[in-house]
C-alpha positions as CSV (number, residue, x, y, z in Angstrom):
1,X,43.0,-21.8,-28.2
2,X,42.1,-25.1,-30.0
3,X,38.3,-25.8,-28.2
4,X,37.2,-29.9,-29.2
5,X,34.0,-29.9,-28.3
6,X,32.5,-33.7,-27.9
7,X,28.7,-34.4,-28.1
8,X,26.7,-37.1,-28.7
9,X,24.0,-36.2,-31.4
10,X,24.4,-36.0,-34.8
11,X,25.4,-32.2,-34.3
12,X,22.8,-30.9,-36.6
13,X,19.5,-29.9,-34.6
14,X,21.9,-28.8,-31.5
15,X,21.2,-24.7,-31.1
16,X,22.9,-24.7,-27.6
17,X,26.0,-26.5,-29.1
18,X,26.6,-25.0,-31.9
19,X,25.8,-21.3,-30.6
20,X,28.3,-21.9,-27.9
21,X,31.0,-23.3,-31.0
22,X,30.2,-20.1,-33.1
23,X,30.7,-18.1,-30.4
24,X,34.0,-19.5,-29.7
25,X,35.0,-19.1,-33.6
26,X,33.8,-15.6,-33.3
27,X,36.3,-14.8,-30.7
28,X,39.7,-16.6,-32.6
29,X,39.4,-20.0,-31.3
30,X,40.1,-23.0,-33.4
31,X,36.7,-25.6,-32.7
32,X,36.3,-29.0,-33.5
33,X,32.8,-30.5,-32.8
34,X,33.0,-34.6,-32.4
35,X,29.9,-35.9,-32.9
36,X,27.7,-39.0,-34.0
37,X,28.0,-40.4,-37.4
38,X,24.2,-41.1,-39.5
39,X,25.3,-42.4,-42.9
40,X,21.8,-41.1,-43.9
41,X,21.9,-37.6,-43.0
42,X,25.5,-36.6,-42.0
43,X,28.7,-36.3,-43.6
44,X,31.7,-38.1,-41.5
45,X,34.0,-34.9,-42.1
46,X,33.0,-31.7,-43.1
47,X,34.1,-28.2,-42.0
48,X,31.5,-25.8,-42.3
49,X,31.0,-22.4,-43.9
50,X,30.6,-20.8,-40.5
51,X,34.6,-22.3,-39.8
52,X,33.6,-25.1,-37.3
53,X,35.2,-28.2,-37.9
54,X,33.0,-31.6,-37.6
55,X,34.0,-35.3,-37.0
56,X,31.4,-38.6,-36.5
57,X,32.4,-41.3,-35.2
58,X,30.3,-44.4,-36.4
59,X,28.4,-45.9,-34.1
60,X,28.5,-49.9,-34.1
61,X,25.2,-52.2,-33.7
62,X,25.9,-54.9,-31.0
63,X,22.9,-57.1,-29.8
64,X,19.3,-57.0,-31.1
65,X,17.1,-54.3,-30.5
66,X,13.5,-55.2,-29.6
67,X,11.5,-52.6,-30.7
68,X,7.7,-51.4,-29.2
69,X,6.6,-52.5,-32.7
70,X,8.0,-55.9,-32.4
71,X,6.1,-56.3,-28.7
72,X,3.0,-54.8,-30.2
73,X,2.8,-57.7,-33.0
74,X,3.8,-61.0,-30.9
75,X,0.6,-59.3,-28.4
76,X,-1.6,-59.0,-31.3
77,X,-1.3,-62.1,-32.2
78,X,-1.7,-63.6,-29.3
79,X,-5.0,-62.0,-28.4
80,X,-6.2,-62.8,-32.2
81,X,-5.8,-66.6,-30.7
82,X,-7.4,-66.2,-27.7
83,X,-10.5,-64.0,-29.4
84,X,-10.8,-66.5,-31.8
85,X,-11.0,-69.6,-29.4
86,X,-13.4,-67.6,-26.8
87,X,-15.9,-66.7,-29.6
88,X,-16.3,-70.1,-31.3
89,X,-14.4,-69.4,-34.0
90,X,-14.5,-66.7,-37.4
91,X,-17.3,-64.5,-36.9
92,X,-18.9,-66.4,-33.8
93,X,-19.4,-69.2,-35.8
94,X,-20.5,-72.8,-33.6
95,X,-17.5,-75.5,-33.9
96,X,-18.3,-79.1,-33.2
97,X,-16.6,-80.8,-30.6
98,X,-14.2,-82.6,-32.3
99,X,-13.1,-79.4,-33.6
100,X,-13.0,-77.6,-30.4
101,X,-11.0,-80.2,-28.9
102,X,-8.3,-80.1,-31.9
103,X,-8.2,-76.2,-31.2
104,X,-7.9,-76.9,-27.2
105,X,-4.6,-78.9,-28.9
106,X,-3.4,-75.9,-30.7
107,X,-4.1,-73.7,-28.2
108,X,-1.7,-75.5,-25.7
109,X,0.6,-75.4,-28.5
110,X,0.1,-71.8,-29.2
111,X,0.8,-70.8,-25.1
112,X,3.7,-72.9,-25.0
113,X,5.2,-71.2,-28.1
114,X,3.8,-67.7,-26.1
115,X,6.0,-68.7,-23.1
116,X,8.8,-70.1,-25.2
117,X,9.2,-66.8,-26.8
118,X,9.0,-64.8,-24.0
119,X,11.7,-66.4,-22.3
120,X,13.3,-66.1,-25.6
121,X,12.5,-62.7,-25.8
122,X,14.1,-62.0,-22.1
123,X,17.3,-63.6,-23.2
124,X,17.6,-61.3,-26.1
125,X,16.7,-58.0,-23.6
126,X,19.8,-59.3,-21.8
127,X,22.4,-59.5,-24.6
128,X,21.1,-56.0,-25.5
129,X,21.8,-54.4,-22.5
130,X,25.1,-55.5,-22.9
131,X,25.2,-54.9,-26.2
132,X,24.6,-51.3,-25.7
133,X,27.0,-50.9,-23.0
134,X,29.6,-52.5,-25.8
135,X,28.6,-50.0,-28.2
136,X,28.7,-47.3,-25.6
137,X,32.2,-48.2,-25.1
138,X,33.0,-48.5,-28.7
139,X,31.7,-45.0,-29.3
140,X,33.8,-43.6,-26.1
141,X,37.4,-45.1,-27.8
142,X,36.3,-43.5,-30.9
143,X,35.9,-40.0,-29.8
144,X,39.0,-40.3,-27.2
145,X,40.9,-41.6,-30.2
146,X,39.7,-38.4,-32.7
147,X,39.6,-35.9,-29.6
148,X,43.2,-36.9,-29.2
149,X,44.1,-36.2,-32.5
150,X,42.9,-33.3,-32.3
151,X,45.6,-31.7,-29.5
152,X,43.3,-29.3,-28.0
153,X,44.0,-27.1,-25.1
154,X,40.4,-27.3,-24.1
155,X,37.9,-30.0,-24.0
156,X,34.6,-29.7,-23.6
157,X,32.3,-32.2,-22.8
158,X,28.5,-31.4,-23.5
159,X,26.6,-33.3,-20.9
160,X,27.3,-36.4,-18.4
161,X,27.6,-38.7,-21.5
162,X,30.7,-37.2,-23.0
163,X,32.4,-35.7,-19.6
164,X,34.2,-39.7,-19.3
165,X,35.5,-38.9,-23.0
166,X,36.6,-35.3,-22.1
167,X,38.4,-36.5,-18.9
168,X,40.4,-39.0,-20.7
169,X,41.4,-36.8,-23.5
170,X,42.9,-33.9,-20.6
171,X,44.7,-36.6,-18.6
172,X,46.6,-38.0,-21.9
173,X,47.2,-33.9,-23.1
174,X,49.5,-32.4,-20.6
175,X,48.2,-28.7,-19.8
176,X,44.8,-28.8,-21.6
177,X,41.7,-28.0,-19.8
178,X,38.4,-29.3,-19.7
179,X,34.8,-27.9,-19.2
180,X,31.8,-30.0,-18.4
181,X,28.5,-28.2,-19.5
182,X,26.1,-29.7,-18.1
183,X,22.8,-28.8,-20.1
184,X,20.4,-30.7,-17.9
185,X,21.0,-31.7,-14.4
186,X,22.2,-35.3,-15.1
187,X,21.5,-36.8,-12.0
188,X,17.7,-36.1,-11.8
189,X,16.7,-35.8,-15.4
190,X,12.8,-36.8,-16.5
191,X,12.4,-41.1,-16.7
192,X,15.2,-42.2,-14.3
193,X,14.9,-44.7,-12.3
194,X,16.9,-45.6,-9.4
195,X,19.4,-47.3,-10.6
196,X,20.3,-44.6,-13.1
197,X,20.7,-42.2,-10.9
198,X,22.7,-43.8,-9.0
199,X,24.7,-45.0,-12.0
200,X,24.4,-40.8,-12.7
201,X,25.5,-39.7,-9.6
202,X,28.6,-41.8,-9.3
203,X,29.6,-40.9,-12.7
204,X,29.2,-37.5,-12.6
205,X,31.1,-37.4,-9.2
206,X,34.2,-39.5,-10.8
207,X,34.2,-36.7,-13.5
208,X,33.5,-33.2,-12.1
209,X,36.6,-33.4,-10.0
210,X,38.9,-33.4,-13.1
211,X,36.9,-30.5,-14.8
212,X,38.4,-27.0,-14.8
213,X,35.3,-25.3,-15.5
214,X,31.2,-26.1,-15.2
215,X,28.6,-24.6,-17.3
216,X,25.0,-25.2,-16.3
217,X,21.9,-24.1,-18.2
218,X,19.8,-23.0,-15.5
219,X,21.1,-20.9,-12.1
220,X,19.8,-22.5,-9.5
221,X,22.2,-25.7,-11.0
222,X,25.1,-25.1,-9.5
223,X,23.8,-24.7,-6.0
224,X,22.1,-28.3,-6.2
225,X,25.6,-29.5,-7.6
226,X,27.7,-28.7,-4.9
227,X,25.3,-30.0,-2.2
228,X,25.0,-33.7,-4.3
229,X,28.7,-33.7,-4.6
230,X,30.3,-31.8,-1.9
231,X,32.1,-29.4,-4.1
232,X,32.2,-27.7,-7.8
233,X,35.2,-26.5,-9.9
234,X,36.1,-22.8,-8.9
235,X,34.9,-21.6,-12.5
236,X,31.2,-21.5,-12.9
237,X,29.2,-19.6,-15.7
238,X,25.2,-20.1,-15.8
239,X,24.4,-19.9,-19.8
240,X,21.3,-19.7,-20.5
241,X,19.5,-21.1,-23.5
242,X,18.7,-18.1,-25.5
243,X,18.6,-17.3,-29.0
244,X,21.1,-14.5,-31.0
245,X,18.7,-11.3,-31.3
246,X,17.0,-10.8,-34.4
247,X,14.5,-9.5,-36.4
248,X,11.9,-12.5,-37.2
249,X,10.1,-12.0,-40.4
250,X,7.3,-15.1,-40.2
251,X,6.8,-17.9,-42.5
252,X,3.3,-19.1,-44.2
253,X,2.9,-21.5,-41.4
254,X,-0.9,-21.4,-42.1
255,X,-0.8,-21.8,-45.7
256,X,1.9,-24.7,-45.3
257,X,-1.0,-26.7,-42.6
258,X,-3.8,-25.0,-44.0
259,X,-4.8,-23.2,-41.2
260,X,-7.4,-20.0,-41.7
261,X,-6.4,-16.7,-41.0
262,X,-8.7,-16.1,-38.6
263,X,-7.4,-19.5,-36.3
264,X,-5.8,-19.0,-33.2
265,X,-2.4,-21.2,-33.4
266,X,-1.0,-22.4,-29.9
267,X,2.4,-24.0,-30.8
268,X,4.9,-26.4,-28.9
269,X,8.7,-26.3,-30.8
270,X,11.6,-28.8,-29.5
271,X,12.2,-32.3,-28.7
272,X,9.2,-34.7,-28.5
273,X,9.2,-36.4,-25.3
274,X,7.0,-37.4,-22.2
275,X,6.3,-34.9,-19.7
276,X,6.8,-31.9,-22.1
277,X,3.2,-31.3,-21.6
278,X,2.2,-32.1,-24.8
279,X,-0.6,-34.5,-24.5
280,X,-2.1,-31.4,-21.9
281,X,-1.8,-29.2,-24.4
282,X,-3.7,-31.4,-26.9
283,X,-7.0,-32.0,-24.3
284,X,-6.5,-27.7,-24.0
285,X,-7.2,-27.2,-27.2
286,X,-9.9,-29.2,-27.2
287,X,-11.3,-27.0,-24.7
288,X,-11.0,-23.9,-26.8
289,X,-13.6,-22.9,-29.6
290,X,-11.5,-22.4,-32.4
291,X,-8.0,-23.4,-32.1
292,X,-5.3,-25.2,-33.5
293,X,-2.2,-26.8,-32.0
294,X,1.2,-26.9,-33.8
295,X,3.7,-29.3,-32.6
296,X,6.9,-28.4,-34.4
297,X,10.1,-31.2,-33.8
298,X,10.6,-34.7,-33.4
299,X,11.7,-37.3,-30.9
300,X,10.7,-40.9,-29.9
301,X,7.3,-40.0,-28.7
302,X,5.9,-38.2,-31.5
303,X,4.9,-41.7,-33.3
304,X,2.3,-42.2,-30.1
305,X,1.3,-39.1,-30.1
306,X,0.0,-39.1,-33.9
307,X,-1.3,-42.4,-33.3
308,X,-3.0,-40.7,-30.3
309,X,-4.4,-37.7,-32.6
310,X,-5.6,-39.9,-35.5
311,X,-7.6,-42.7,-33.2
312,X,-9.6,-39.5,-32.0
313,X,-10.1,-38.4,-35.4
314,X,-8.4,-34.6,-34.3
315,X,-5.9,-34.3,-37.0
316,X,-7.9,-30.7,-37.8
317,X,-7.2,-29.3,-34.5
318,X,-3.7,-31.2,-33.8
319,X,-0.7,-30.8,-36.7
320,X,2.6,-31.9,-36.6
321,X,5.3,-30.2,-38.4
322,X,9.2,-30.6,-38.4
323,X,11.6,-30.8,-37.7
324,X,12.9,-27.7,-38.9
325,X,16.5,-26.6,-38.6
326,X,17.4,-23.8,-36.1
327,X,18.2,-21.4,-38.1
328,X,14.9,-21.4,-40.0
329,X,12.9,-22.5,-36.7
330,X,12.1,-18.9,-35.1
331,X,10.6,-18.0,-38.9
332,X,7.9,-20.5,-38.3
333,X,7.2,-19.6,-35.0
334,X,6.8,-16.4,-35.7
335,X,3.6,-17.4,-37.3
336,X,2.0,-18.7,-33.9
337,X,-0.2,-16.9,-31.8
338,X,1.1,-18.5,-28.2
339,X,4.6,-20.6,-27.5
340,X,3.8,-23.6,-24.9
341,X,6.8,-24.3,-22.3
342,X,4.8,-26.0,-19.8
343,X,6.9,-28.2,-19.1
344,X,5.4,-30.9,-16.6
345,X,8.0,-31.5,-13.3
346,X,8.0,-34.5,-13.7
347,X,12.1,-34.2,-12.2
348,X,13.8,-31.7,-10.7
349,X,15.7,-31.3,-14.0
350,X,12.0,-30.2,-15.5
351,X,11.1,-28.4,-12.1
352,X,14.1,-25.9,-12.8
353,X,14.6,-25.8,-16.2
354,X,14.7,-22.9,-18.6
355,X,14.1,-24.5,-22.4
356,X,15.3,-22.7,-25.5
357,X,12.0,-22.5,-26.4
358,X,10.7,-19.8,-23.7
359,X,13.3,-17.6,-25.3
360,X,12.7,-18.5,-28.8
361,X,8.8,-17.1,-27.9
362,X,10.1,-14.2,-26.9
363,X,12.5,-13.9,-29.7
364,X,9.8,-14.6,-32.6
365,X,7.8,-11.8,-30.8
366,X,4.4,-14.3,-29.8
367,X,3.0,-14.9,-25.9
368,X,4.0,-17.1,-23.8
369,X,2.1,-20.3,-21.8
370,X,4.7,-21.4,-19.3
371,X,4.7,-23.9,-16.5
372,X,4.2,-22.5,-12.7
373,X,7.6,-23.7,-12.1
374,X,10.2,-21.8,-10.3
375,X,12.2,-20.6,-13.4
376,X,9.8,-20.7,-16.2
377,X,7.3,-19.1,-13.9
378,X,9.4,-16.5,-12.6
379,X,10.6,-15.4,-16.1
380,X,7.5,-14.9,-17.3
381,X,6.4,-13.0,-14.2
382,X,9.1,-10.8,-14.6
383,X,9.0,-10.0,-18.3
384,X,5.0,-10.3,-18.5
385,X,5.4,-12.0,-21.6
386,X,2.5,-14.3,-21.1
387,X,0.7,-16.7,-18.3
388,X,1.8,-19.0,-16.0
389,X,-0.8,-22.5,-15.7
390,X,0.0,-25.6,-14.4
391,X,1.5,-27.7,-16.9
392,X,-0.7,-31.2,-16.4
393,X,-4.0,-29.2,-16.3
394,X,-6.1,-29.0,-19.8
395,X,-8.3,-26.3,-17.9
396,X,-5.5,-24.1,-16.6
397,X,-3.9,-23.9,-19.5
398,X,-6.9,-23.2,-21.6
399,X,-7.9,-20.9,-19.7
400,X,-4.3,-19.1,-19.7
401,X,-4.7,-19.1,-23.9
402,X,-8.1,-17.4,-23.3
403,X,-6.6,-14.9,-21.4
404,X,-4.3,-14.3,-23.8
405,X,-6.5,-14.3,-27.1
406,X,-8.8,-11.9,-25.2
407,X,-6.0,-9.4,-25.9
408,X,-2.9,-10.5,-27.1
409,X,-0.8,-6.7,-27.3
410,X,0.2,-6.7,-24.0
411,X,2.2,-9.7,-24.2
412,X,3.4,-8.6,-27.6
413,X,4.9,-5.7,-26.7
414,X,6.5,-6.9,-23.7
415,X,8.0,-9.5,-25.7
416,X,10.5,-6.5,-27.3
417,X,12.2,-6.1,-24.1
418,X,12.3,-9.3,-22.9
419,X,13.9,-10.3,-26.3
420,X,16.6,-7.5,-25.6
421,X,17.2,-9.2,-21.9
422,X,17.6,-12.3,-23.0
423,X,19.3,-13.2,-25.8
424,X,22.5,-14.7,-26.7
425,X,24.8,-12.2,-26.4
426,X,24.7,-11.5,-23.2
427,X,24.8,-15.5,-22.4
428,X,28.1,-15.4,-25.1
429,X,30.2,-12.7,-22.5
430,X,29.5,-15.1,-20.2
431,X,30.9,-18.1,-22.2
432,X,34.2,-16.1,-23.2
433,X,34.6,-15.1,-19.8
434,X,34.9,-18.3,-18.5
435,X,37.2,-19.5,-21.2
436,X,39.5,-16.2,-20.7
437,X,39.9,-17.5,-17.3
438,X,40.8,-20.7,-18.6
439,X,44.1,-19.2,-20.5
């Protein structure tokens, strides 16, 4: 069958997406991946070595973005004013009256520009919320108009943000099919407020009735799908997030961060976001003798995070490395001592959640630290590849990596199995399955 897939990233950090698109290959189908287009890192068109077919679409630049950095420099000015005008002037210095009373003038001047640019600045966060639903919808025509092109028997939309795109595509291509995958759960994901979940819930429920097929990353998924929306497609498949099994040789992490030999190395691989238990992680190490954390990816919080580690002067126990692409990421982890997934649940999304990165642990043959969460927690129970700790506490989780260090081989060698249990093949029959019963 011709598979479209339609995702919005740039398609080139995606190890879900593009396992799931090799699989398909694999197994005779024709895939086309739509993505996002970055004119610094991406090509517009290419078809890869490995036979999968890649479109981005542009995206357009409506409105003006106002940027944390922007908000940090109006603030810093304005508490340079007020320092200066509640200390007397530079260095404490006195100012005679006249002067003081000539600063009192620019003062007033100075908050009535403050409040003049806020509103100004309120204005602008306006026209940028509706800029961004403009270059929402400008993004949506552009992958309708390429997925159309594409005359696919089966779309499949990766996540709530694409399933609109998916659904328009199989009502303007008589017989084709579509699949929503659903690699979070959409509706209760880490951050949302109430309005976005509302917004979430509504979309999802004007979509899911038209798909054929859903794919969840996590099992209990499905369950909480059908009770938030009354009903699911026939055609379910729960694939996991695991990696294809192989042998692991390990990179010279150490020598790349300079690391000694005889340093334990905790490590946290993936995206770089709140509630991933990062900043935990961090105050655990500190807690530890001698050890270093490795934080391996990127994402919008990783900026606040090294300003966090360089204020308190830790940049020898904290390194940042990455990102890495996944096909070279399991050689670096390899290199680790322990893989952190405690991921805090901080959402129901997070409370049931099963990351790449537990499997990638078990994959690259190194112990695990996993949240005390229903799914992480069980898995590692059951494989006894490592310690469950609750994912906000410093001292649980140090004491978990202590547990560990004390004597790793356990963990190790129960790794070996668990790497045979889970990996990507058995997650793959799963995938084809589902798309036999599509034909």
């Amino acid at each position: 069958m011709k598979v479209c897939m339609f995702v919005k990233n740039t398609f080139q950090y995606d190890a879900r997406v593009s396992r799931e698109a090799l699989t398909l290959v694999g197994a005779g189908h024709e895939v086309t991946v739509i993505a996002i287009h970055d004119r610094t890192t991406t090509e517009a068109h290419e078809v890869r070595d490995d036979g999968i077919e890649v479109f981005r679409v542009p995206r357009t630049r409506l409105g003006v973005e106002i940027t944390n950095d922007s908000r940090r420099r109006i603030k810093e000015h304005i508490w340079a004013r007020n320092e200066y005008f509640a200390h007397g002037g530079p260095n404490g210095t006195p100012i005679e009256k006249t002067t003081r009373d000539k600063l009192v003038t620019i003062g007033l001047k100075v908050a009535r520009f403050a409040v003049k640019k806020g509103w100004k600045l309120a204005r602008r966060a306006v026209r940028v919320q509706k800029g961004r639903a403009s270059q929402t919808a400008a993004i949506n025509r552009r992958m309708i108009a390429r997925g159309l092109e594409t005359g696919a028997d089966v779309f499949h939309s990766h996540d709530l943000n694409t399933l609109f795109v998916g659904r328009i595509c199989k009502e303007r291509t008589p017989g084709s099919k579509l699949v929503y995958d659903s690699h979070e759960l959409q509706t209760e994901r880490s951050r949302m407020g109430g309005n976005w979940r509302r917004w979430a819930t509504w979309n999802e429920r004007q979509g899911l009735p038209a798909a054929d097929a859903l794919i969840v990353a996590s099992p209990s998924w499905i369950e909480f799908n059908r009770q938030l929306h009354g009903e699911v497609p026939a055609l379910t498949a729960t694939v996991l997030n695991t990696p294809v099994h192989r042998t692991v040789e390990p990179r010279d992490l150490r020598g790349e961060l300079g690391i000694p030999d005889d340093v334990p190395i905790l490590l946290y691989q993936g995206s770089i976001q709140e509630n991933r238990g990062i900043e935990p992680a961090i105050e655990a190490t500190m807690l530890l003798d001698d050890a270093v954390l490795v934080v391996v990816g990127y994402g919008y919080h990783r900026p606040a995070l090294e300003r966090m580690v360089a204020e308190r002067g830790i940049g020898d126990r904290v390194k940042f490395f990455g990102p890495i692409p996944h096909e070279e990421l399991l050689a670096w982890t390899a290199a680790a001592d322990i893989g952190l997934a405690n991921i805090i649940s901080a959402s129901h999304s997070y409370h049931t959640s099963l990351p790449n990165k537990l499997f990638e642990y078990m994959m690259a043959g190194i112990a695990v630290i996993g949240s005390d969460s229903p799914e992480i927690g069980r898995v590692i129970r059951e494989t006894g590849v490592g310690e469950v700790a609750r994912a906000d506490d410093p001292e649980s989780i140090a004491a978990a990596a202590k547990k560990i260090l004390t004597d790793p081989t356990p963990y190790i060698e129960a790794t070996i199995p668990a790497a045979n249990k889970y990996q990507w093949s058995v997650d793959a029959q799963k995938l084809l399955n589902l798309y036999q019963s599509l034909r």
